[in-house]
N, C-alpha and C positions, 0 to 999 in steps of 0.2 A: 504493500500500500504506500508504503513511503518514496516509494523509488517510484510509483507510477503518478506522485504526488508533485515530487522531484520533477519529474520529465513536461506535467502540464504546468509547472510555474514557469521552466526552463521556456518552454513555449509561446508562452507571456509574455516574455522578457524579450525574447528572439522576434515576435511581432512587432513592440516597439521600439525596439532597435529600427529593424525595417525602415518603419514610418518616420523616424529621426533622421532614417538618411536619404528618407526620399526629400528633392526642393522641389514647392510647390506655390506657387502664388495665389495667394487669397487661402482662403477656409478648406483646409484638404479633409473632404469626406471620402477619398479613398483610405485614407489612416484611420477615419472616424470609426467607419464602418468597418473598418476589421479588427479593431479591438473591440467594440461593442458587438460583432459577431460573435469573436471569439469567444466574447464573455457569455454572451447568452448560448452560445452553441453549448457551452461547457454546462455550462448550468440542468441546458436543456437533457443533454446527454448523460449527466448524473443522475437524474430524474428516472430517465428509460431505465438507464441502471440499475437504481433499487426496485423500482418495479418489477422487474422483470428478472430479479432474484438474483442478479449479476451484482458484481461487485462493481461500485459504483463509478470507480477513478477511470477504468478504460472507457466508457461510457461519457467521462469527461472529455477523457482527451480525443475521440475521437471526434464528440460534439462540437469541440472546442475546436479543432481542425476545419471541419466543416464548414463554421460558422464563419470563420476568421475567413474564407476564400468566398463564400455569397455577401458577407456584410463588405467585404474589398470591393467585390466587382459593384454592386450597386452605390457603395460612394465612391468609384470610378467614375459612375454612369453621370453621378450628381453636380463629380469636378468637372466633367469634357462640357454637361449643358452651361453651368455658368458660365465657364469660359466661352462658347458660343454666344453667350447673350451679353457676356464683358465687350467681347471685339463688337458685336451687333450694334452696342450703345455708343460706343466708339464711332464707328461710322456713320453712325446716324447724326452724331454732335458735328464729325469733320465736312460733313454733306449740309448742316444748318449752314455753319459758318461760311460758307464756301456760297450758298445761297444768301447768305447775307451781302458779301462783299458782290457778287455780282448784281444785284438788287440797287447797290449803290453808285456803279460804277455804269447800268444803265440810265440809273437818273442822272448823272454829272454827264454821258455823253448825251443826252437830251440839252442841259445848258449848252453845254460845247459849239453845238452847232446853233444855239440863240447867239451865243456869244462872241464865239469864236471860229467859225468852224473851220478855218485852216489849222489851227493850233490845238495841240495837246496839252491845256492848262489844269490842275488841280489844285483845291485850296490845302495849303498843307495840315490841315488841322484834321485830315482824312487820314493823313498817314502819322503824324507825330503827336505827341500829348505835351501842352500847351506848348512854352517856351526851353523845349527838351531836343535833344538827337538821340531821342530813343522810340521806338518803332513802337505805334498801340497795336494791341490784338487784332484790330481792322486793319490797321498798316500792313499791319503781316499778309492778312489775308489776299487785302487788294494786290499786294506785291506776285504772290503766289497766282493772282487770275492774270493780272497781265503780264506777268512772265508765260502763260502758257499762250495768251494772246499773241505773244510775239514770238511764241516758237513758229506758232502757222504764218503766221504776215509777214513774208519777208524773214525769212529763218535766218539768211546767210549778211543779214542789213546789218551796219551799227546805229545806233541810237545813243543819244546824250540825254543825261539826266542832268537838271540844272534846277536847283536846288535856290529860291529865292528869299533874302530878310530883310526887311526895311531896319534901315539904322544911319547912322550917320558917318560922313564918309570918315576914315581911319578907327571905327568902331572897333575894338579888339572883339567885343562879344560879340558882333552882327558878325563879323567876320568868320571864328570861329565855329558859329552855329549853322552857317550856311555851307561851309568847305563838312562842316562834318557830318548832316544831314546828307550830304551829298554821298560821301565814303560809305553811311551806311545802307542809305538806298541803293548804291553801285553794288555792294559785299551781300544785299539781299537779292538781289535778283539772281547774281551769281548761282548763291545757294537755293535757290527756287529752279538754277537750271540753266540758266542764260551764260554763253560763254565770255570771260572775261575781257577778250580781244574785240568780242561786239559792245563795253560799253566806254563811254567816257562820261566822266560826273565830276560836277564843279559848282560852287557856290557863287553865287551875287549876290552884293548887298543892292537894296536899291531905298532911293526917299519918296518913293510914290508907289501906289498898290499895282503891279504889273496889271492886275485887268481889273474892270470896274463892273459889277452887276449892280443893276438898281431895284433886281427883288430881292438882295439878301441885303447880308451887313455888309454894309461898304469899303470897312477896314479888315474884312476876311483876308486879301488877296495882296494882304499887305505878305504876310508870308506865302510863298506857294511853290509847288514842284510843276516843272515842267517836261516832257519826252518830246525830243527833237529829232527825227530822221536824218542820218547822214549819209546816208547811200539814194538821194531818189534819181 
């Protein structure tokens, strides 16, 4: 009895071992359910055992064996669907945002052609958070849709990104802000996919709003980015 006592602790131990060295992300109910198989198989199979006038411990352990490989596979089954519905939510959040920026990027070319329509003008407030050179979560995005824009339009074109901040002329911050907005729009596109050879990016300062709307704020466009074709 002791040694058949022995072998279903040893059993115990060698299932959580197991589960310890499997890496699992999120909530591993393949480990779950094989120690609570195990357990309940054991239990279960003691049970038959004394019933059925057997001595109880093999009756353990074979329960205990049992259990341990259905209570596995079913919290297998439990880990593979989360995971399906992790990556699901996943793509359904990267497919929002991705409908967001395009969303935005056809209402700004609806102004374009009120306003401008030879020119590729944006207000920079679409891409940067206030008076920053750092990239918003939209920024990112819009970067990511027309970079894929400009993979089909002219694949092999250069384009310029030019980067504008009103300020006053020998301004060290106007300066600074618009040469480095520029650096990180050029290094976002890149990483969106755009080859390096097709950009060039550079800042201006300027003391008047490069383009003027009179159905928004009129001081919007006092910062803004511009795409310039260099190959037409």
């Amino acid at each position: 009895m002791r040694r058949e006592k022995r072998i279903i602790f040893s059993l115990i131990l060698f299932s959580v071992f197991i589960v310890g060295c499997s890496v699992r992300e999120g909530p591993d109910k393949q480990g779950q359910g094989l120690i609570a198989g195990a357990a309940k198989g054991a239990i279960s199979g003691a049970i038959v055992g004394l019933h059925t006038a057997s001595a109880s411990g093999p009756g353990a352990l074979i329960g205990g064996g049992l259990g341990a490989v259905a209570g596995s596979i079913k919290g297998l089954q439990q880990d593979i669907l989360e995971e399906k519905l992790l990556y699901l939510s996943k793509e359904i959040e990267r497919e929002r945002k991705a409908t967001e920026a395009q969303a935005v990027l056809i209402q700004q070319l609806k102004k374009q052609l009120r306003l401008h329509p030879t020119r590729e003008i944006y207000p920079a407030d679409l891409f940067f958070t206030a008076d920053e050179a750092r990239l918003s979560p939209l920024g990112r995005e819009l970067v990511n849709e027309l970079a894929k824009i400009n993979k089909t339009r002219l694949p092999f074109s250069r384009f310029a990104i030019i980067c504008f901040v009103k300020g006053e002329e020998g301004s060290s911050f106007a300066n600074y802000l618009a040469r480095e907005r520029a650096r990180i729009l050029g290094d976002s596109f890149v990483t969106a996919g755009i080859e390096p050879r097709r950009i060039v990016a550079y800042g201006v300062v300027i003391k008047e709003p490069i383009l003027l709307d009179y159905y928004d704020n009129p001081f919007r466009y006092y910062q803004a980015v511009e795409f310039v074709p260099l190959d037409r």
